[in-house]
N, C-alpha and C positions, 0 to 999 in steps of 0.2 A: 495402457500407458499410465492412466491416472493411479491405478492401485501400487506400481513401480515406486511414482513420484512419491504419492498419497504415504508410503510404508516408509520412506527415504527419510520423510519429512515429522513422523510420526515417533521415529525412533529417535531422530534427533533431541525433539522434546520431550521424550521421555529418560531420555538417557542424560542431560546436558540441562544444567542449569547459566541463568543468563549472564551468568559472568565467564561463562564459558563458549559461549557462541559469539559471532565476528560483529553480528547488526545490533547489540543492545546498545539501550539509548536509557540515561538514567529521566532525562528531561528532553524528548523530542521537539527541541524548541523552534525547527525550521519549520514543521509538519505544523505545528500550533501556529507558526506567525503567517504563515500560507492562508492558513484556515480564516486566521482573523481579519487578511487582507480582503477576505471578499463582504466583511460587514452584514453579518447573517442573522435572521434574527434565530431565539432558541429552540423554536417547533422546526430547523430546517432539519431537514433527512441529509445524513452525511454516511456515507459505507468506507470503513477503512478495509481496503483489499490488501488480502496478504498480511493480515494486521497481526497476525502470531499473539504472540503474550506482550506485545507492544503497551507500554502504559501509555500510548493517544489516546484510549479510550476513558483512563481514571482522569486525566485534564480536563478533557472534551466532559463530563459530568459534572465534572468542580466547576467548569465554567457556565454553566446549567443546561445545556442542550440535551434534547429529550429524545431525539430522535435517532439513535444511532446503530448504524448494523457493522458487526465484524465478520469478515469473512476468511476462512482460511482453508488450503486443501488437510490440514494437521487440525482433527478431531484432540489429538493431545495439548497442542496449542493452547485451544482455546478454553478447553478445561482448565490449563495454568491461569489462564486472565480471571476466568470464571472463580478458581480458588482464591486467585488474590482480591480479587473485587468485594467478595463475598456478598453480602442481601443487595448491594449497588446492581450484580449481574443480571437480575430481575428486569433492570431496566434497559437493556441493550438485545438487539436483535442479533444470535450467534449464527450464525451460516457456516456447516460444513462443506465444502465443494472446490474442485476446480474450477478457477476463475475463466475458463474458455471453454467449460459447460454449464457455467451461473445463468440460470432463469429467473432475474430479478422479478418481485412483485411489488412493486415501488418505483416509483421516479424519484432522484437523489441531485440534490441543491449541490451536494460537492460527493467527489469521487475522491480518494484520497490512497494513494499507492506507494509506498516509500520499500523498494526494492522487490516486488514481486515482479515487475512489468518484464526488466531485463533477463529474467529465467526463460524467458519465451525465445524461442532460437530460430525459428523457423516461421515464414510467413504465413503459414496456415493458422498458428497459435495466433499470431499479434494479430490478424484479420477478424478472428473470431470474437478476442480479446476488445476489439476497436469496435466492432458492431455490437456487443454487447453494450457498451460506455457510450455510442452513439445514441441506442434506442434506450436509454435509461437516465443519462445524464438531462437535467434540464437546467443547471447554472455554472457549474462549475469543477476545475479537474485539474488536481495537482501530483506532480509523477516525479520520485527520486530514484534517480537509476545510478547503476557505476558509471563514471564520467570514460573517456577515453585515456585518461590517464589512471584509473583504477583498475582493480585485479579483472583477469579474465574468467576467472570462475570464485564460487563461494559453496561454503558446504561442500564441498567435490562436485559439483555440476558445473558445469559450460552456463556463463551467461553470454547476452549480448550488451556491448558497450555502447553508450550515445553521448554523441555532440550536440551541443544545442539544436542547430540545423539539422540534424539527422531523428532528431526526436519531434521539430516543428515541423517536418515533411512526413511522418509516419503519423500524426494527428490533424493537418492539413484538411482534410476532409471529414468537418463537422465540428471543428477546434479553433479557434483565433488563441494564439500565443497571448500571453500578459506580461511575464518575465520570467527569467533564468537565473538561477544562482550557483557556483559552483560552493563546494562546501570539502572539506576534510574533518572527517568522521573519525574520531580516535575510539579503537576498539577495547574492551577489556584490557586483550594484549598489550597495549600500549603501541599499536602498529595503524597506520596511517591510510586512510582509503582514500580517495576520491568521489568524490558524489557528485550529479548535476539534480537539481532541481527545478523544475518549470511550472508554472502555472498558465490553466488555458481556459475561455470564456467557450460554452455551447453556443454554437451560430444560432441564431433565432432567426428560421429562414418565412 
């Protein structure tokens, strides 16, 4: 299944520049103001999952944080970030992988997800996906998914859609909610999505 997706998501970035895809973001400034709500110092370890050729990562440097890893299942992705970054990329940890075969080697201060979580369709992904970010996460996890009034799929894939509560019930278990934002994300197109965003605290049991 991963070489399917893995190839889906490879051709996209190869093929498509970001004024051409639905998720570009010229200034990610929900995923930064998240980030900044949890008052972090600059050595924290932060993974943006599904982070594609997202500039979170050139802010998150500007704003000096040293510690940071991208992760994507698109090998091509991340080479885009990597060209844009250029001698910056040096300093960021690049991960090729599916996010529900990732074997972190780190404990991560914030977990950061802006549209990868809701690709996950079936409960054996989000399970995997949720243990993984249990046994890894040690402060903090912020997730933007399509709200329930957003598209049912992106790129030509099926997502899954969450309501605040249907996202605070599927992280329940190792997660205390902090808060939710609904957002509308205007695309290149000029076309209008839905977003829900949530931030949530790791139980320190």
């Amino acid at each position: 299944m991963m070489n399917t997706i893995q190839n889906h998501w490879d051709a996209v970035y190869k093929t498509k520049e970001p004024d051409q895809v639905s998720w570009t973001q010229e200034v990610p400034q929900t995923s930064l103001d998240f980030i900044s709500s949890f008052g972090l110092a600059k050595t924290a370890e932060i993974i943006d999952v599904g982070g594609g050729d997202s500039k979170l990562v050139d802010y998150l440097l500007e704003e000096g944080f040293e510690n940071i890893t991208v992760l994507d299942i698109s090998a091509e992705a991340l080479e885009k970030s990597k060209k844009r970054l250029g001698d910056k990329a040096r300093k960021v940890n690049w991960v090729v992988s599916d996010i529900t075969e990732f074997k972190p080697d780190r404990f991560f201060d914030v977990w950061h997800d802006r549209a990868a979580f809701h690709f996950l369709t079936n409960s054996h992904q989000v399970s995997k996906y949720l243990a993984t970010a249990r046994y890894s996460v040690s402060g903090f996890m912020t997730i933007g998914t399509f709200s329930e009034n957003g598209p049912s799929k992106c790129s030509g894939l099926e997502i899954q859609q969450y309501s605040e509560d249907k996202l605070t019930a599927e992280l329940q278990n190792g997660f205390q909610k902090i808060r939710c934002i609904t957002e509308e994300h205007i695309t290149p197109f000029d076309t209008a999505q839905d977003f829900l965003f949530c931030s949530f605290r790791r139980y320190q049991y």
